[in-house]
C-alpha positions as CSV (number, residue, x, y, z in Angstrom):
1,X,0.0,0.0,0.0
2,X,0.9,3.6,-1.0
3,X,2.1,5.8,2.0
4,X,-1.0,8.3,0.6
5,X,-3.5,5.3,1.0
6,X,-2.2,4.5,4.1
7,X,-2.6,8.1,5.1
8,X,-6.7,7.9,3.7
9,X,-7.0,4.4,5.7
10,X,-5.7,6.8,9.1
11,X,-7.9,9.5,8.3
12,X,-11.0,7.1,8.0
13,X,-10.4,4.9,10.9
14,X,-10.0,8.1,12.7
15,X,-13.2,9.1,11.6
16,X,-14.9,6.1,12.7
17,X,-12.9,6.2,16.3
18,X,-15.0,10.5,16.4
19,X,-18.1,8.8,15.3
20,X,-18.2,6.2,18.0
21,X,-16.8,8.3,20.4
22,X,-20.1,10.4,19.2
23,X,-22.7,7.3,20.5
24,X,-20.7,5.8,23.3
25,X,-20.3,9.3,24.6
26,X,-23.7,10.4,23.8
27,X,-24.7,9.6,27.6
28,X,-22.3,11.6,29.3
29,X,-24.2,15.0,28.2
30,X,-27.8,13.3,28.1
31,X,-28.1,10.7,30.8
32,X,-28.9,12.7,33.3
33,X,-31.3,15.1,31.6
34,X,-33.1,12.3,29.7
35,X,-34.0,9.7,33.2
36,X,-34.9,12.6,35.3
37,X,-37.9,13.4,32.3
38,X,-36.9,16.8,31.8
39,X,-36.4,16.0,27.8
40,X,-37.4,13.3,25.8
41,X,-34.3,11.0,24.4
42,X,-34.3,12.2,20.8
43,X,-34.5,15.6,21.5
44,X,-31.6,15.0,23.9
45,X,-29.7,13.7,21.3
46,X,-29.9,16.1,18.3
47,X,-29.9,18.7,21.2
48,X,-26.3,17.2,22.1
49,X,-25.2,16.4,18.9
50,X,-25.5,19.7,17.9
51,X,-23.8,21.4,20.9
52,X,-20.7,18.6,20.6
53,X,-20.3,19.9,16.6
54,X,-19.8,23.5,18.4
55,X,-17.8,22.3,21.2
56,X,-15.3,21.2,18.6
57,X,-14.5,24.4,17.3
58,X,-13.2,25.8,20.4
59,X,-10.2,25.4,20.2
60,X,-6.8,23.1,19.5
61,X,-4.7,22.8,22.4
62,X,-6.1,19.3,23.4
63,X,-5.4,18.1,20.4
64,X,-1.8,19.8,20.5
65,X,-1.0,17.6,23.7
66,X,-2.2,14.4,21.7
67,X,-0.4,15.1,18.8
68,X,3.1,16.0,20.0
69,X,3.4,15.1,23.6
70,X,2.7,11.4,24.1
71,X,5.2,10.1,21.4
72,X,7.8,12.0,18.9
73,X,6.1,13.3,16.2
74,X,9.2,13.0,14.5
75,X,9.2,9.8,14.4
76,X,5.2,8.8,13.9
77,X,4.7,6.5,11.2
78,X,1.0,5.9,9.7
79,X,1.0,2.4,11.0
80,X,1.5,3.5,14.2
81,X,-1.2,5.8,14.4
82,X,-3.8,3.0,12.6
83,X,-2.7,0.7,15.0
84,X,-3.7,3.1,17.8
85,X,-6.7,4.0,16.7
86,X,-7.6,-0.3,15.9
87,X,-7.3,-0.3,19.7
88,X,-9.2,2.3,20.9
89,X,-12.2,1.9,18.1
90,X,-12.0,-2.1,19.1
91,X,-12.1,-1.3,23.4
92,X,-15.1,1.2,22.8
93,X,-16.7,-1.4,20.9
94,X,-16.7,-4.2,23.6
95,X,-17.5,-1.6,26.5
96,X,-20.6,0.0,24.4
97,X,-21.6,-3.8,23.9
98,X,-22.2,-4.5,27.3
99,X,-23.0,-1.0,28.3
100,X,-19.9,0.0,30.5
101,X,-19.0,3.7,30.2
102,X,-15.4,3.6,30.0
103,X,-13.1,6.2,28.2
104,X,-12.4,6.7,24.9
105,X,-9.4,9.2,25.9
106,X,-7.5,6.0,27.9
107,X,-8.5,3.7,25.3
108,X,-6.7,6.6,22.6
109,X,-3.8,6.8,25.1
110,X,-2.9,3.5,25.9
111,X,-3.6,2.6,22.2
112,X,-0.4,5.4,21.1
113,X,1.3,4.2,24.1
114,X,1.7,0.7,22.9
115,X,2.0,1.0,19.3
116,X,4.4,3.6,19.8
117,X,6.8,1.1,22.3
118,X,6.1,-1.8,19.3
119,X,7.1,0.7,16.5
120,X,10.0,2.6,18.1
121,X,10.6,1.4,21.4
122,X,10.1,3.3,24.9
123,X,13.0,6.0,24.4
124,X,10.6,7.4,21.5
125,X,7.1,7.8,24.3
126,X,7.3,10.9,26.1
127,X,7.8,10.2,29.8
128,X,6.6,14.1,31.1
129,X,4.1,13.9,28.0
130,X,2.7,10.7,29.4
131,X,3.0,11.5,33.0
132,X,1.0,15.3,32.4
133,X,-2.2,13.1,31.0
134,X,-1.9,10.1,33.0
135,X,-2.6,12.5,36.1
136,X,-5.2,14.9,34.5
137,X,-6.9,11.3,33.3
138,X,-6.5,10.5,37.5
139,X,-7.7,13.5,39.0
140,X,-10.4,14.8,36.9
141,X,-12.8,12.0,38.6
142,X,-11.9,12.3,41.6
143,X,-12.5,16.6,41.5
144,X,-16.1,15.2,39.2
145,X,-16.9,14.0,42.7
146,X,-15.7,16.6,45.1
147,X,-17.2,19.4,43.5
148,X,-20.7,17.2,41.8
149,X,-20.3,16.5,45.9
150,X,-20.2,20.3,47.0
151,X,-22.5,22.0,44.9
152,X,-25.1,19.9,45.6
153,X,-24.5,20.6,49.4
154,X,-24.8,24.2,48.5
155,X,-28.1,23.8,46.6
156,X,-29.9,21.9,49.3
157,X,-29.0,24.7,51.4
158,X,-30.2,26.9,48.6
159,X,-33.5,25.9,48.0
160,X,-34.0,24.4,51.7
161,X,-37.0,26.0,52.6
162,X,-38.4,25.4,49.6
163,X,-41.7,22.6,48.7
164,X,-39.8,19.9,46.5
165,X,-42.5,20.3,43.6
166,X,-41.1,24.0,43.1
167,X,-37.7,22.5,43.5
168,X,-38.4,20.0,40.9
169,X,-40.3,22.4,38.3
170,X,-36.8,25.1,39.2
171,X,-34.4,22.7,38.6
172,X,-36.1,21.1,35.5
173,X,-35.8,24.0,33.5
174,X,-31.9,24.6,34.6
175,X,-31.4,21.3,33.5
176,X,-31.7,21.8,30.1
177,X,-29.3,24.4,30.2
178,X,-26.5,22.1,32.3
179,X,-26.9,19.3,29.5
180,X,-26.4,21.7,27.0
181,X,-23.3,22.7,28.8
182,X,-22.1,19.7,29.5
183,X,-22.9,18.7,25.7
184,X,-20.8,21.7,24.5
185,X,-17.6,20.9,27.2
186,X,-17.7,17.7,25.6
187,X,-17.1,18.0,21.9
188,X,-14.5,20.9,22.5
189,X,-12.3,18.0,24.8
190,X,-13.1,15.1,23.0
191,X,-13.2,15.9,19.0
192,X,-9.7,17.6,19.5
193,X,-8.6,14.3,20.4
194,X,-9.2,13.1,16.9
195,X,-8.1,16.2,15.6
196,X,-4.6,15.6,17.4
197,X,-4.5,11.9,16.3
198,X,-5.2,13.3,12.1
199,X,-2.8,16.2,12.4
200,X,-0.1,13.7,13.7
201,X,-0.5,11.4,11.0
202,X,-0.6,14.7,8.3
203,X,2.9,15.6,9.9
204,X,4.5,12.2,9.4
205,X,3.2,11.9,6.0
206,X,4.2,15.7,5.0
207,X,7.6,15.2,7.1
208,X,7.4,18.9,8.0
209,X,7.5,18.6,11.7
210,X,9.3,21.7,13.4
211,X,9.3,21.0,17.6
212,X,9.6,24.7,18.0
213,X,6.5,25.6,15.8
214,X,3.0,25.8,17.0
215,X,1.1,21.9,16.0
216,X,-0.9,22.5,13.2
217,X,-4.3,21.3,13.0
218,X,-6.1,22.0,9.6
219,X,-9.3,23.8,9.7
220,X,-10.7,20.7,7.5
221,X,-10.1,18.2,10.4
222,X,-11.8,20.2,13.0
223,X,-14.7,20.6,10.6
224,X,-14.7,16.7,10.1
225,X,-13.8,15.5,13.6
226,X,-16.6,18.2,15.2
227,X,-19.3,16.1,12.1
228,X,-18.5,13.0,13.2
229,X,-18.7,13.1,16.6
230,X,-22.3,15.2,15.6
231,X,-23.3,12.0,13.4
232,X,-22.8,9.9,16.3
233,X,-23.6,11.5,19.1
234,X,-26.9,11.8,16.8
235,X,-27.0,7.7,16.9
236,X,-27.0,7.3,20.4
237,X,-25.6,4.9,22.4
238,X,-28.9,3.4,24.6
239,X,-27.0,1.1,26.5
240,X,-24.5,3.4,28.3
241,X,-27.3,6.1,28.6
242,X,-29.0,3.6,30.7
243,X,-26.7,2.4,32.3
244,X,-25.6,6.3,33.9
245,X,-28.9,7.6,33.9
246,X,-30.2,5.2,35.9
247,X,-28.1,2.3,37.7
248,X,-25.3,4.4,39.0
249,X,-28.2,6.8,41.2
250,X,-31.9,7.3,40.7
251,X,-31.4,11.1,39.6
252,X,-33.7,14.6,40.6
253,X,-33.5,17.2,38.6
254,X,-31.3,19.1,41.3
255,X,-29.0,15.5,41.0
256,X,-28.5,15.8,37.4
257,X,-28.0,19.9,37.1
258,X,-25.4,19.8,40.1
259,X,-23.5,17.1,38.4
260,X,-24.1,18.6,34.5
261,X,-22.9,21.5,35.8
262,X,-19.9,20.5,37.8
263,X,-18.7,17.9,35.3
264,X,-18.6,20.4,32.5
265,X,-16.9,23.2,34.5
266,X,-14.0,20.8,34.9
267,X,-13.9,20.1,31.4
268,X,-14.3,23.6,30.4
269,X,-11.4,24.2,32.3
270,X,-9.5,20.9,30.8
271,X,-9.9,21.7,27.2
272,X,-8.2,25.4,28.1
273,X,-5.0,24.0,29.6
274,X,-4.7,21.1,27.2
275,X,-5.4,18.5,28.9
276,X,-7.2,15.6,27.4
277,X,-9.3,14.3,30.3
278,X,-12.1,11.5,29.9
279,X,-15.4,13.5,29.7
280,X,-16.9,9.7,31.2
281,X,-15.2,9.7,34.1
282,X,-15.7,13.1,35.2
283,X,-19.6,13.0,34.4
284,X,-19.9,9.3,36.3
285,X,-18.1,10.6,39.1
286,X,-20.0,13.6,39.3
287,X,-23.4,11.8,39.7
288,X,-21.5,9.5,42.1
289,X,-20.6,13.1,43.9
290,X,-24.5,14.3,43.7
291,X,-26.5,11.1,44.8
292,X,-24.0,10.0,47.9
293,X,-25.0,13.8,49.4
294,X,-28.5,11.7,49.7
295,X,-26.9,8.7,51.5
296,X,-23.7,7.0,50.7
297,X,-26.3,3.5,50.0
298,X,-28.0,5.8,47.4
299,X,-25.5,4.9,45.6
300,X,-25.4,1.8,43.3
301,X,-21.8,0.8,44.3
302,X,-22.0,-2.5,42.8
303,X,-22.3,-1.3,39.6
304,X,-20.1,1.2,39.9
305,X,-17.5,-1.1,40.6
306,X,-17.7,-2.5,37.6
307,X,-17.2,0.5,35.9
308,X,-14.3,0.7,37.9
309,X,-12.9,-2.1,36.9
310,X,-13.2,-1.1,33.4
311,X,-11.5,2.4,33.9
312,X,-8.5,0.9,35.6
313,X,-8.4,-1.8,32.4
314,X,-8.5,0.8,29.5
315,X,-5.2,1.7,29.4
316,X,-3.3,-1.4,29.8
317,X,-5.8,-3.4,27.6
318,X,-5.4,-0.8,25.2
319,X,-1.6,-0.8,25.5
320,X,-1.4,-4.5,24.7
321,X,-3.7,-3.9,21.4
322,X,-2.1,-1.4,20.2
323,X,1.2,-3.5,20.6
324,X,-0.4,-6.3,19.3
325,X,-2.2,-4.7,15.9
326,X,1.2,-3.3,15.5
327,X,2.5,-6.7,15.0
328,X,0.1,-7.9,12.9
329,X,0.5,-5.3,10.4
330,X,4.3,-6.7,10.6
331,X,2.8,-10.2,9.8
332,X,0.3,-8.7,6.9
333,X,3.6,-6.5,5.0
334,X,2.1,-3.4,6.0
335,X,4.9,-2.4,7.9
336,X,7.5,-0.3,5.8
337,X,10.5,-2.5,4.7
């Protein structure tokens, strides 16, 4: 195969990596909004899909931190960068199969991680690089719970004397304003991601890579990242949608705006230093945060275990695919001679 075809081939399994990001994400800005009846699930959906298509155009930095600081650009070779994305599309996959909402940005991660040790070894993976999203990947959950946790205390103080119907009827209407922010903080983290992996694969096939230049992300991949996450956060993914809107907590209206709102601060704030955080985690830890103000056995903790279980996989899973489609491309004679 042609180094150009090869280039197409990235650029369309990339594609399909945004688009299923789209519906296995589509939860994390609707869940909430759609189990506590404020809005009916369709209208969720376009309503999301919408606002993730203009979340993607605000900005590039994420997608500069992707692109240049997990492994030397210099050195990125299209195979690397399909084998990647084979691992991350192939882990969503399997976790949107049996309804799990796990992260698409670990999956990404650990996929680049371990194609990159495969294709180049681990002097070519950038330790600080690795270390700086590792730990915004770690903490972002945990401050999804703290302040989910927090503002919710402060809105039952709030609205304390007040009859819970006029609660409910307040908060219903403020929730479709938290969704759509939470909709919007999504696409502007997690289409850059995409962005980052395209531009990467654009630099090794144009060879013009300069470390001390600004990364350069095409205004054509932003506009195709921000449509295909649109397209599928337009599909929907039920399963997951189920899965966080109702198994984790049985969500109010107060629940869901307290952690909307909290989770999309975060990533509002993500997305402006670069840092590519999982949009899942921090909205499941954030209605973690709001329903254990009710009572710590609120909570549904056996399955959030399991969703545990399935962040702490993601990366090493998708470290050992990445290796592993990397190998088989060796096997195939796609790898360059």
């Amino acid at each position: 195969m042609t180094t150009f075809g090869l280039l197409v081939l990235v650029v369309v399994a990339a594609l399909v990596f945004d688009f299923i990001n789209g519906f296995h994400d589509t939860a994390n800005a609707i869940a909430t909004v759609v189990s506590t009846g404020v809005m009916r699930t369709r209208t969720a959906v376009i309503m999301a899909a919408v606002l993730n298509i203009v979340g993607a155009f605000m900005g590039t930095a994420v997608a500069s931190t992707i692109g240049k600081d997990l492994v030397d650009p210099a050195h990125v070779t299209q195979q690397l960068v399909l084998a990647a994305l084979l691992s991350a599309i192939s882990w969503n996959l399997i976790t949107w199969w049996f309804g799990i909402p796990s992260s698409s940005s670990h999956a990404l991660v650990g996929g680049l991680i371990g194609a990159g040790i495969s294709a180049l070894g681990v002097g070519a993976i950038k330790a600080e690089g690795v270390e700086k999203v590792v730990t915004a990947l770690v903490v972002s959950p945990i401050l999804g719970f703290v302040v989910s946790f927090f503002l919710m205390v402060a809105m039952y103080w709030v609205v304390r004397r007040s009859r819970p119907t006029k609660i409910n009827r307040l908060f219903k209407r403020l929730q479709i304003f938290s969704a759509g922010f939470m909709a919007l903080s999504h696409g502007s983290n997690d289409a850059q991601k995409t962005m980052g992996v395209i531009t990467m694969a654009l630099v090794s096939y144009q060879g013009t890579y300069d470390p001390a230049a600004k990364f350069p992300v095409p205004t054509w991949v932003v506009l195709a990242c921000a449509l295909a996450m649109g397209l599928g956060t337009a599909s929907g993914g039920w399963r997951i949608i189920k899965t966080m809107g109702s198994k984790i907590f049985k969500l109010r209206p107060i629940h869901g705006f307290c952690a909307e709102t909290g989770a999309a601060t975060l990533l509002q704030l993500a997305s402006h230093f670069g840092l590519p955080v999982s949009t899942t985690h921090v909205i499941t830890s954030a209605i973690m945060g709001a329903g254990a103000t009710t009572r710590l056995s609120a909570v549904s903790w056996g399955v959030t275990q399991r969703i545990l279980v399935a962040w702490v996989l993601t990366i090493p899973v998708c470290i050992a695919l990445g290796t592993g489609f990397y190998e088989v491309f060796g096997y195939i004679g796609l790898l360059p001679a």
